[in-house]
Gaussian input, Z-matrix of N, CA and C with variables (Angstrom, degrees):
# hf/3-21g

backbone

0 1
 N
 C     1     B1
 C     2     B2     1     A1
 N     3     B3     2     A2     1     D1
 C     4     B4     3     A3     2     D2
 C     5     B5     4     A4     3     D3
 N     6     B6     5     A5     4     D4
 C     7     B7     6     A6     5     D5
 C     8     B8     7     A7     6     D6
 N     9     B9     8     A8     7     D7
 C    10    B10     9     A9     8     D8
 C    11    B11    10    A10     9     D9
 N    12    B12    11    A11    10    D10
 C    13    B13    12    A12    11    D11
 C    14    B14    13    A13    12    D12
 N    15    B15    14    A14    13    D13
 C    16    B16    15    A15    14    D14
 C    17    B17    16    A16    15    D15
 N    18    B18    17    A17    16    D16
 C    19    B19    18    A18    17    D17
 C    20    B20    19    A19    18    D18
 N    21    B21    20    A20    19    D19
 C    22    B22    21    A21    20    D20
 C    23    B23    22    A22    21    D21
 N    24    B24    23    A23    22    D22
 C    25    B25    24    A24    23    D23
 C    26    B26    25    A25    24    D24
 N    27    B27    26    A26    25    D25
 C    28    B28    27    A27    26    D26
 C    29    B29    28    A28    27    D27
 N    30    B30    29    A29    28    D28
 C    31    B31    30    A30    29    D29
 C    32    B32    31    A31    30    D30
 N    33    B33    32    A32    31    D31
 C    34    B34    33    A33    32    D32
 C    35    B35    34    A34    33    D33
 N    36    B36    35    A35    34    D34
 C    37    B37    36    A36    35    D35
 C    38    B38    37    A37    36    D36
 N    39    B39    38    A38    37    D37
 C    40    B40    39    A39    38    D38
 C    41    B41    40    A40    39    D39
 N    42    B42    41    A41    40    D40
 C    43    B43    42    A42    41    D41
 C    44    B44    43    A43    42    D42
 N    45    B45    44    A44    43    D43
 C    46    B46    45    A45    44    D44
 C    47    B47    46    A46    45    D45
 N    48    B48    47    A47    46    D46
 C    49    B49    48    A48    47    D47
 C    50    B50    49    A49    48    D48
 N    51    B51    50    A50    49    D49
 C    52    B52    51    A51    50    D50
 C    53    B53    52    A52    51    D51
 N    54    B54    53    A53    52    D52
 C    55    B55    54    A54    53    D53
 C    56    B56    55    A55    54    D54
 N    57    B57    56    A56    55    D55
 C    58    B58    57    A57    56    D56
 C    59    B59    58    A58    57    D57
 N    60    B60    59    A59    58    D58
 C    61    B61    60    A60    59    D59
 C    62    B62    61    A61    60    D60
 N    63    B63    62    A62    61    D61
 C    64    B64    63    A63    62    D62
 C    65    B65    64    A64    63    D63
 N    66    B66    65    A65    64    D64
 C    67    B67    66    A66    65    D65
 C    68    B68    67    A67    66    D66
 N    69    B69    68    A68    67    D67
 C    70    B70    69    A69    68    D68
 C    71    B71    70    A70    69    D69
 N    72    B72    71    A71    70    D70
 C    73    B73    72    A72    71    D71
 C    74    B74    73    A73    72    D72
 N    75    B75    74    A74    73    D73
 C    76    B76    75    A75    74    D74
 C    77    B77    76    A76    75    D75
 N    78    B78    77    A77    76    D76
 C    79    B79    78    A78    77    D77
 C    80    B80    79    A79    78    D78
 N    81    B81    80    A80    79    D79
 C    82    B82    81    A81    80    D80
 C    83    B83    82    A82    81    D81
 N    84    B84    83    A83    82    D82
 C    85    B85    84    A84    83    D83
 C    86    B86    85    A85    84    D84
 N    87    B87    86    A86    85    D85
 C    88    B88    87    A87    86    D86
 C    89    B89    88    A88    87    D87
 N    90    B90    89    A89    88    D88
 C    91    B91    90    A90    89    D89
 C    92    B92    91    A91    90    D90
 N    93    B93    92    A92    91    D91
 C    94    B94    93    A93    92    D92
 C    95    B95    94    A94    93    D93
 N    96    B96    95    A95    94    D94
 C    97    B97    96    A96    95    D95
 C    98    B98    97    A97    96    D96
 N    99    B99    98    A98    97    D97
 C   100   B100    99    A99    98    D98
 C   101   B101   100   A100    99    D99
 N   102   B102   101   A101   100   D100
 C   103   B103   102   A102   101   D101
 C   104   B104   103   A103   102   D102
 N   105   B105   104   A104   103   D103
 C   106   B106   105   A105   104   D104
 C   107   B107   106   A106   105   D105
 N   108   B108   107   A107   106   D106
 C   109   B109   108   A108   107   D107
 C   110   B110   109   A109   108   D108
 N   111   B111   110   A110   109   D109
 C   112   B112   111   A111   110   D110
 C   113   B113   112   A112   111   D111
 N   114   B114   113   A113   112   D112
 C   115   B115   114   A114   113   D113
 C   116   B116   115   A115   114   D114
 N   117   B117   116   A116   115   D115
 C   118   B118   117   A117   116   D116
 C   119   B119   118   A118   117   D117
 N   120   B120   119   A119   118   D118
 C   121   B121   120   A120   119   D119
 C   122   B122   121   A121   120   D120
 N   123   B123   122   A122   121   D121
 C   124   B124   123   A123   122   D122
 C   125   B125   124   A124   123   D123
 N   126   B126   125   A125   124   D124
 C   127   B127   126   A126   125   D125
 C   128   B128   127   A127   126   D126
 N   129   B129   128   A128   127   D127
 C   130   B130   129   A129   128   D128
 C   131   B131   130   A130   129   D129
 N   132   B132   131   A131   130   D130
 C   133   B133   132   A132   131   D131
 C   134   B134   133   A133   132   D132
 N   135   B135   134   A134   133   D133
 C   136   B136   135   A135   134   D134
 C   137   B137   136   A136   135   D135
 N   138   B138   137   A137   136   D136
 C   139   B139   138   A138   137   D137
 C   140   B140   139   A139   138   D138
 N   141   B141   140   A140   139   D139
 C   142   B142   141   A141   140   D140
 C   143   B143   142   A142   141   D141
 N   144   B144   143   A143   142   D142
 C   145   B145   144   A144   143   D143
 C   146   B146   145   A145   144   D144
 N   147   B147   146   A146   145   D145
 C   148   B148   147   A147   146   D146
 C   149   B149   148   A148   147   D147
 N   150   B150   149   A149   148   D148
 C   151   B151   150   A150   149   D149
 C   152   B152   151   A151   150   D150
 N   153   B153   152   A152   151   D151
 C   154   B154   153   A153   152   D152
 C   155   B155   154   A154   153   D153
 N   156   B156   155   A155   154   D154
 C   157   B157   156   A156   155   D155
 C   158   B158   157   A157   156   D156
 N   159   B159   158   A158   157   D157
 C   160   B160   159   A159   158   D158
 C   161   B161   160   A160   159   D159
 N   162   B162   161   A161   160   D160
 C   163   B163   162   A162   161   D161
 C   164   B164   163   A163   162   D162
 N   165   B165   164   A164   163   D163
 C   166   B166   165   A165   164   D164
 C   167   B167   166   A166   165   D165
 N   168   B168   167   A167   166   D166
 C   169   B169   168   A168   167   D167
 C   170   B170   169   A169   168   D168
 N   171   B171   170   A170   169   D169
 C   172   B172   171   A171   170   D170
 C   173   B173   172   A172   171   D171
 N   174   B174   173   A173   172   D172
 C   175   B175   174   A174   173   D173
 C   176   B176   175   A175   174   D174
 N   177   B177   176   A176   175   D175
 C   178   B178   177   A177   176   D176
 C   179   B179   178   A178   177   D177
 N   180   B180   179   A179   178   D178
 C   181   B181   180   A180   179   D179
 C   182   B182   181   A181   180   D180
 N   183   B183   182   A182   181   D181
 C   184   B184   183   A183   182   D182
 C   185   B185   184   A184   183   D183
 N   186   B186   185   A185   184   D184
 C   187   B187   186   A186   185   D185
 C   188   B188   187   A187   186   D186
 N   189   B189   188   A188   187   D187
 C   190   B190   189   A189   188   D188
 C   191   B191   190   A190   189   D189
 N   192   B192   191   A191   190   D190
 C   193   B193   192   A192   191   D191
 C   194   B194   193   A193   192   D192
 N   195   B195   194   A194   193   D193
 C   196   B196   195   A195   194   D194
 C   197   B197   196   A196   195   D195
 N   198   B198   197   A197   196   D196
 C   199   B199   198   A198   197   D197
 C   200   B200   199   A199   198   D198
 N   201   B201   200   A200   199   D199
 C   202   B202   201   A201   200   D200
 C   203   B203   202   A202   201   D201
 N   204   B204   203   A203   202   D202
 C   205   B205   204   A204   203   D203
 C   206   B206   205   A205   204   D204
 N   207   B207   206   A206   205   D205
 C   208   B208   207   A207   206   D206
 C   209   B209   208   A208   207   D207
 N   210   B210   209   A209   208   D208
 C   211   B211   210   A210   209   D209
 C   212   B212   211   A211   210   D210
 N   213   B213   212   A212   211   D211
 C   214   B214   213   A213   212   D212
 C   215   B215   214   A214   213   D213
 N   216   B216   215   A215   214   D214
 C   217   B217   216   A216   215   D215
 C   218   B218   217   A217   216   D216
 N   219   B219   218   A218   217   D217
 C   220   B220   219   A219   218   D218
 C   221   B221   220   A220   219   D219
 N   222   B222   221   A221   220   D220
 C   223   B223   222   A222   221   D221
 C   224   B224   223   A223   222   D222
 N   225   B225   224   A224   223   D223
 C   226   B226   225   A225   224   D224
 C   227   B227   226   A226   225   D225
 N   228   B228   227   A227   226   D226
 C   229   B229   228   A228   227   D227
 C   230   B230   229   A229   228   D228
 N   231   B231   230   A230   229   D229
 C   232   B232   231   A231   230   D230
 C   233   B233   232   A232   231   D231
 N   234   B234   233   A233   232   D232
 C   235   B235   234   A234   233   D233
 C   236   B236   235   A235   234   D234
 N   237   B237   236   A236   235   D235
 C   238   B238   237   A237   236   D236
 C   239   B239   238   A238   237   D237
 N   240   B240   239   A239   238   D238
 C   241   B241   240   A240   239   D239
 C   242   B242   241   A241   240   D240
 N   243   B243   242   A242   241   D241
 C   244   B244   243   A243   242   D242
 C   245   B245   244   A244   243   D243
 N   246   B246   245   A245   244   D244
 C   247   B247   246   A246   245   D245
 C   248   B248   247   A247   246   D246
 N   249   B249   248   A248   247   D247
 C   250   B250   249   A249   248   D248
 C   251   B251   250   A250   249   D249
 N   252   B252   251   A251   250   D250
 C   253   B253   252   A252   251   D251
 C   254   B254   253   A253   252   D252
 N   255   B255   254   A254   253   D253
 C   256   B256   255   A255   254   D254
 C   257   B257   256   A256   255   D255
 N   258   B258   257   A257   256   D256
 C   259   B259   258   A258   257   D257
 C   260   B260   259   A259   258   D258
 N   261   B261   260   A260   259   D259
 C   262   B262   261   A261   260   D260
 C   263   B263   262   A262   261   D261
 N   264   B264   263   A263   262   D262
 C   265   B265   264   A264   263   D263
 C   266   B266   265   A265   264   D264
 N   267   B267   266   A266   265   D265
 C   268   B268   267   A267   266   D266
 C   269   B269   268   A268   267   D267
 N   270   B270   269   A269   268   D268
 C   271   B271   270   A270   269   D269
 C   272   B272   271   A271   270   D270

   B1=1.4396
   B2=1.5306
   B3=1.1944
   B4=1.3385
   B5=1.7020
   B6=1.2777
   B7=1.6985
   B8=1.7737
   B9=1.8858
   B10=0.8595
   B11=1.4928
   B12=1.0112
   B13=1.3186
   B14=1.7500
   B15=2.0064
   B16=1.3037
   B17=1.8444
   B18=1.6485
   B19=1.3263
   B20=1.4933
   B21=1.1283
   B22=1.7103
   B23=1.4669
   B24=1.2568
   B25=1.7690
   B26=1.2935
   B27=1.9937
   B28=1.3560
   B29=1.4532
   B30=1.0057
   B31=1.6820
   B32=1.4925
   B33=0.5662
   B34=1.7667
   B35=1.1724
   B36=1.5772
   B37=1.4276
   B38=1.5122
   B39=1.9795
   B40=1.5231
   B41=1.5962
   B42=1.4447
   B43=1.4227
   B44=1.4875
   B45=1.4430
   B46=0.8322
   B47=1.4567
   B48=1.6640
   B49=0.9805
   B50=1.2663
   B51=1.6921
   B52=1.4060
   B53=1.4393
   B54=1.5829
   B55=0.9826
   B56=1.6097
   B57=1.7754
   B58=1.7499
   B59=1.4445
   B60=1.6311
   B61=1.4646
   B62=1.3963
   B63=1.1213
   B64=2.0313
   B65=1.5358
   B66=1.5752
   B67=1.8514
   B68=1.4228
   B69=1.7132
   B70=1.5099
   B71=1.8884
   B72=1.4540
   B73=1.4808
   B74=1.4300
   B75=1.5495
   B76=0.9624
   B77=1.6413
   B78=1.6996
   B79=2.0195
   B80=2.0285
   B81=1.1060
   B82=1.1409
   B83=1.4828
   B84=1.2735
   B85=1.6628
   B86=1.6046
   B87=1.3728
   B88=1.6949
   B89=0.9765
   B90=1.9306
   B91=1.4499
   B92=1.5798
   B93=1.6302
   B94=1.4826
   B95=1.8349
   B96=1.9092
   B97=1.1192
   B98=2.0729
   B99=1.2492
   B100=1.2306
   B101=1.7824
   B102=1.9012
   B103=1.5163
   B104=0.9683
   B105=1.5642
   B106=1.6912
   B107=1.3767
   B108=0.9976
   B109=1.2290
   B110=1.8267
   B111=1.5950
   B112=1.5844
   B113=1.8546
   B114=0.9698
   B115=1.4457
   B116=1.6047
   B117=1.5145
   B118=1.5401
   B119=1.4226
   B120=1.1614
   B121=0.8788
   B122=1.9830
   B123=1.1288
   B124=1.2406
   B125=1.4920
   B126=1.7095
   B127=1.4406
   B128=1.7393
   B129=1.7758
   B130=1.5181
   B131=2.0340
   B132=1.0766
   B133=1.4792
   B134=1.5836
   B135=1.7239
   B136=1.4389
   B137=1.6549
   B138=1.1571
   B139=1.5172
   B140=1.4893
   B141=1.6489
   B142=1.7878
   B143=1.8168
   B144=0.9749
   B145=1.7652
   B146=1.3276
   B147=1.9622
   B148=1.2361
   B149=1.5654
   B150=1.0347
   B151=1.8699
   B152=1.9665
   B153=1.5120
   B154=1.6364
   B155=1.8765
   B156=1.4112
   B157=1.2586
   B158=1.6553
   B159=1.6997
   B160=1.4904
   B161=1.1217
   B162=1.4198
   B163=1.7154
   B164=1.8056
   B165=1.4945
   B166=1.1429
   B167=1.6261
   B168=1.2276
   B169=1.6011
   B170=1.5447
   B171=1.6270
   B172=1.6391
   B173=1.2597
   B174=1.4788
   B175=1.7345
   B176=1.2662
   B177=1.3605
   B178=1.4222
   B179=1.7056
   B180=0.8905
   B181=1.5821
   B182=1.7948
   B183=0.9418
   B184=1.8411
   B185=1.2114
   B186=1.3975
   B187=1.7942
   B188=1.6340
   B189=1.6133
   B190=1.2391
   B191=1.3384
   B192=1.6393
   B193=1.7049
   B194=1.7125
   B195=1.5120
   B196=1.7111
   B197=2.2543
   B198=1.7857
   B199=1.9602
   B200=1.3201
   B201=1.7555
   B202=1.7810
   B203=1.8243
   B204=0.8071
   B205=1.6662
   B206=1.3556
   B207=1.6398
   B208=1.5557
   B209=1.6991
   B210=1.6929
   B211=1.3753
   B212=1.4755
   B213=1.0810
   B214=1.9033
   B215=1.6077
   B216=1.1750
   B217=1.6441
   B218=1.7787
   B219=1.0098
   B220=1.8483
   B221=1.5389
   B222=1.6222
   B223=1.1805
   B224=1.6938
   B225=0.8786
   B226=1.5944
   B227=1.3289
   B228=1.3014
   B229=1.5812
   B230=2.0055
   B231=1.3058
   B232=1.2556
   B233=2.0685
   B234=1.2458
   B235=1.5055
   B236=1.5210
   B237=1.5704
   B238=1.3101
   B239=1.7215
   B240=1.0018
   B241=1.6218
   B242=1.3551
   B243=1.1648
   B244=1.6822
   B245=1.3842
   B246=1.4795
   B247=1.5020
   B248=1.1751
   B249=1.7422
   B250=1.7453
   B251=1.1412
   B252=1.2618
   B253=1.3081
   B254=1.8158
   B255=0.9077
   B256=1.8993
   B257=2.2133
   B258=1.4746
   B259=1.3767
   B260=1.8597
   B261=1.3570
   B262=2.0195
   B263=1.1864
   B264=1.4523
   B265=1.4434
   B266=1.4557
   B267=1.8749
   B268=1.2782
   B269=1.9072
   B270=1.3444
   B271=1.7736
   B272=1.7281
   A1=110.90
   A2=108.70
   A3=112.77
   A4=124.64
   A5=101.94
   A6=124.42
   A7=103.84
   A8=86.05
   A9=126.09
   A10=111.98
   A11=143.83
   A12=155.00
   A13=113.32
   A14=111.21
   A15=113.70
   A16=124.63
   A17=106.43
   A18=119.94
   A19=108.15
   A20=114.33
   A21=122.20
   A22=118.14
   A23=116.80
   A24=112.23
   A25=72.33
   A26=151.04
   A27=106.86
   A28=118.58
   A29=125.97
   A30=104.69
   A31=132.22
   A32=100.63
   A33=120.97
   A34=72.57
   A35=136.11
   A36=133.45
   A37=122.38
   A38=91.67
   A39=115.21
   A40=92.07
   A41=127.68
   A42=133.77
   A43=109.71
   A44=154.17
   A45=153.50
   A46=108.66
   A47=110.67
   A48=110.28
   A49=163.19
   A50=99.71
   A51=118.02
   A52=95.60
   A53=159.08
   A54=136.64
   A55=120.22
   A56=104.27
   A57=112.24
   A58=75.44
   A59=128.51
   A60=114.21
   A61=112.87
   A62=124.05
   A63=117.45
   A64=110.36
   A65=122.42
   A66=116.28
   A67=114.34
   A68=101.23
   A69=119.33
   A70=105.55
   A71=84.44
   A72=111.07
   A73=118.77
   A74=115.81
   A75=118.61
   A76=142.46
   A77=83.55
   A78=95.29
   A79=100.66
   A80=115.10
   A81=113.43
   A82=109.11
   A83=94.93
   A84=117.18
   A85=116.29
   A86=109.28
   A87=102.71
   A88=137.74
   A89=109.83
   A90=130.57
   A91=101.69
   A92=121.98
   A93=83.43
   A94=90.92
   A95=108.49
   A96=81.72
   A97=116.37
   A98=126.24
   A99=119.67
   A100=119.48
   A101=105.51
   A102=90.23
   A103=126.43
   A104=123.81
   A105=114.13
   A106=85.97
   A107=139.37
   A108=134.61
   A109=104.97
   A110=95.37
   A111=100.82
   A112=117.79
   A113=103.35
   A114=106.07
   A115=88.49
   A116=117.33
   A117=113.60
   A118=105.70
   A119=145.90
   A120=149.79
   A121=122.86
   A122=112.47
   A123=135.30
   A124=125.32
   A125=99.12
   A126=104.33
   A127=121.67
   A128=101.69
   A129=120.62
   A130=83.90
   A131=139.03
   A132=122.87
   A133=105.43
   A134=111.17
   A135=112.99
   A136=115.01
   A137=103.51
   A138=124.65
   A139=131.15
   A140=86.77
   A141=112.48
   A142=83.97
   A143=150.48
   A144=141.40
   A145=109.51
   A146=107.92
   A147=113.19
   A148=128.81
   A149=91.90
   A150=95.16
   A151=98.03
   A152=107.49
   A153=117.72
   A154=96.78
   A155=124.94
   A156=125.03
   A157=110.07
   A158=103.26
   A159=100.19
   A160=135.69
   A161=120.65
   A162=125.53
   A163=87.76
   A164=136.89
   A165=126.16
   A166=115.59
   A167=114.50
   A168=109.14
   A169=96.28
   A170=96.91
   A171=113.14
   A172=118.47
   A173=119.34
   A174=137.43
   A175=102.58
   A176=130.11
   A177=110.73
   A178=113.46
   A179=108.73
   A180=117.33
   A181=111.31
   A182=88.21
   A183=89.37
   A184=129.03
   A185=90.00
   A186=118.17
   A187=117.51
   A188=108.08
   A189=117.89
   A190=126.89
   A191=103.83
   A192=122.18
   A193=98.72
   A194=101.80
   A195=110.05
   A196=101.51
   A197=74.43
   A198=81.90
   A199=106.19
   A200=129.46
   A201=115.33
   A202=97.53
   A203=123.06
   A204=109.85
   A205=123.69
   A206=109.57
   A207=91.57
   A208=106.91
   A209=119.71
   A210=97.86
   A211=148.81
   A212=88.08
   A213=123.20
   A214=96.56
   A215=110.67
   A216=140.08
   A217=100.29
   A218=106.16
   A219=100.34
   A220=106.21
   A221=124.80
   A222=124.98
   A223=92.51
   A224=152.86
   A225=150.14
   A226=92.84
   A227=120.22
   A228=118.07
   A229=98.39
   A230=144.08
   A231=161.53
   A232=85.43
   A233=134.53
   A234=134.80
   A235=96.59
   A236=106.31
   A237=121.61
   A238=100.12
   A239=114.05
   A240=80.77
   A241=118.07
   A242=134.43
   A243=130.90
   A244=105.65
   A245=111.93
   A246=91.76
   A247=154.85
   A248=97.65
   A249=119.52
   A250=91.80
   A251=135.28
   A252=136.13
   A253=114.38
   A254=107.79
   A255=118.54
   A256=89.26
   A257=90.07
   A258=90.55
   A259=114.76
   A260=105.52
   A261=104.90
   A262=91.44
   A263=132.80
   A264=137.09
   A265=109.33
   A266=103.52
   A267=96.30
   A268=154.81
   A269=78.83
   A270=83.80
   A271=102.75
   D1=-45.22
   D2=179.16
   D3=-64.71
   D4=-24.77
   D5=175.62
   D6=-47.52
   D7=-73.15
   D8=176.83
   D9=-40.17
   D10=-77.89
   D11=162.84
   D12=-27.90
   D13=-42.81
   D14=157.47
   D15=-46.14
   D16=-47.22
   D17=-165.57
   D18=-79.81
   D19=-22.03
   D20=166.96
   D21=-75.80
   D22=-12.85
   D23=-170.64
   D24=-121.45
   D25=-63.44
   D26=-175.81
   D27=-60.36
   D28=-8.38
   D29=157.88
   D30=-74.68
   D31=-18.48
   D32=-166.87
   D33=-85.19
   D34=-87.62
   D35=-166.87
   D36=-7.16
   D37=-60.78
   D38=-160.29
   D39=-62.18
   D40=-73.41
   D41=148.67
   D42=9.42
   D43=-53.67
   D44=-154.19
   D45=-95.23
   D46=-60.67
   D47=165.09
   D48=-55.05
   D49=-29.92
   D50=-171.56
   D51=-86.38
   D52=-15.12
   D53=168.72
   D54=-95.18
   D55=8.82
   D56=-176.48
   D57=-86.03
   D58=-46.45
   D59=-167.06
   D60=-74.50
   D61=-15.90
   D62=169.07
   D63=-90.70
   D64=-15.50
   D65=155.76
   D66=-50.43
   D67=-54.00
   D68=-169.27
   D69=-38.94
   D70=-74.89
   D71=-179.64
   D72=-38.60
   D73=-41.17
   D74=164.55
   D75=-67.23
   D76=-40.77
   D77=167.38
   D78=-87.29
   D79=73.17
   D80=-163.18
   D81=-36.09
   D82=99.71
   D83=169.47
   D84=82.57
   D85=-12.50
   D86=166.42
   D87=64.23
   D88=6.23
   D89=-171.97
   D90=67.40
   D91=20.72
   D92=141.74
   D93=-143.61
   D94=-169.24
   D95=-167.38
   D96=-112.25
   D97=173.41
   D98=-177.15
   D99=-15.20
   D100=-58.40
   D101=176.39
   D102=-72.26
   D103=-25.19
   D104=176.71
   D105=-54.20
   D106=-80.20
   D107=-119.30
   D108=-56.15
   D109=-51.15
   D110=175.81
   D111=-68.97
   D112=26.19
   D113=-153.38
   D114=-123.77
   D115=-50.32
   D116=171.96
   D117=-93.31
   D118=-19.03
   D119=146.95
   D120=-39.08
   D121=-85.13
   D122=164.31
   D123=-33.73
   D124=-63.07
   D125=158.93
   D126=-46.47
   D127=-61.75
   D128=-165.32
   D129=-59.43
   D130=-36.29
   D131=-162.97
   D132=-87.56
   D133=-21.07
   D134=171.94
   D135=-61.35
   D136=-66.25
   D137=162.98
   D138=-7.02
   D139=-59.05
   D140=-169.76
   D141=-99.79
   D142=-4.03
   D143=162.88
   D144=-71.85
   D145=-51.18
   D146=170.20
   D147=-66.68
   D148=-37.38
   D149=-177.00
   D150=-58.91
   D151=-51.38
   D152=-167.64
   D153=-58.02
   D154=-42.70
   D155=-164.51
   D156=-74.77
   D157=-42.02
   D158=161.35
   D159=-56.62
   D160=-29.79
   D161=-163.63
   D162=-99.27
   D163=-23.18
   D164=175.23
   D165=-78.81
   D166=-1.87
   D167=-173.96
   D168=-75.75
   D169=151.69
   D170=162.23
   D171=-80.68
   D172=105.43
   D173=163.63
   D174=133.26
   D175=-16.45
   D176=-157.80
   D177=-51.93
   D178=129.29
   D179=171.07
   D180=-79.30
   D181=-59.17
   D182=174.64
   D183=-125.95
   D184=106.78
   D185=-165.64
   D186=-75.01
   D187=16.63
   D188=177.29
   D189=-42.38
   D190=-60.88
   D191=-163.04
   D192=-77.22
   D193=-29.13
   D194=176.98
   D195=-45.93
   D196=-70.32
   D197=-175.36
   D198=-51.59
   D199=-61.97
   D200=-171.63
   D201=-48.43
   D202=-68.34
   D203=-179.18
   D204=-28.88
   D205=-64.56
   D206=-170.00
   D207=-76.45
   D208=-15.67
   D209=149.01
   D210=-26.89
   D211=-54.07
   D212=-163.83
   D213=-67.07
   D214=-49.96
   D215=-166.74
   D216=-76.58
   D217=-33.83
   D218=-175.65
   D219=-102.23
   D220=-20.15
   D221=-179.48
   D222=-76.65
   D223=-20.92
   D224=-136.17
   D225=-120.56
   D226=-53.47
   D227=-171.90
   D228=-74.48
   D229=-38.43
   D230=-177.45
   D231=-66.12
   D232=-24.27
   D233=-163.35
   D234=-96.45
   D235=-42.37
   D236=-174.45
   D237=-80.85
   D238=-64.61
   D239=-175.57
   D240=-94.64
   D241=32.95
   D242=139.32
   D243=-71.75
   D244=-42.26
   D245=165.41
   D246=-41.23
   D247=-38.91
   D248=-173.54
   D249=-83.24
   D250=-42.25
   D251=-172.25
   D252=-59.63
   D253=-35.28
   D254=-156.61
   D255=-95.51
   D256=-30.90
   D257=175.69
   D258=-92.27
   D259=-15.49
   D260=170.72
   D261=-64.38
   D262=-47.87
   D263=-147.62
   D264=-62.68
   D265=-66.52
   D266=168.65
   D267=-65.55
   D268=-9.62
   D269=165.04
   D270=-174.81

């Protein structure tokens, strides 16, 4: 169940991402450049893998570093697309 429950939020993840990366691509570059992008991007999707992989292990007792992660990981991707967004807007 717990696997299971991993492979549904990395999908959902992938889902999120792969069309912030065909906006990007499309507003060629969005005012910022390729590594930011993979950089809040990449990081914010590392983050939210780790936070999801910690809180899915069997025993953890303290699901702390799980939550600051997928924190860390959802504030970054929420940075990344206010960005694309504030940047569709302007041109």
């Amino acid at each position: 169940m717990r696997l299971t429950l991993f492979g549904f939020n990395a999908l959902a993840l992938f889902m999120l991402v792969a069309p912030a990366f065909l906006i990007f691509t499309s507003l060629n570059g969005a005012g910022m450049g390729l590594p930011s992008f993979l950089g809040v991007f990449g990081l914010g999707s590392a983050a939210t893998l780790g936070g999801m992989a910690k809180l899915s292990m069997k025993g953890v007792a303290d699901p702390t570093r799980g939550v600051l992660l997928l924190t860390f990981g959802v504030v970054l991707l929420t940075v990344g697309f206010g960005w694309l967004f504030l940047a569709s807007l302007g041109g």
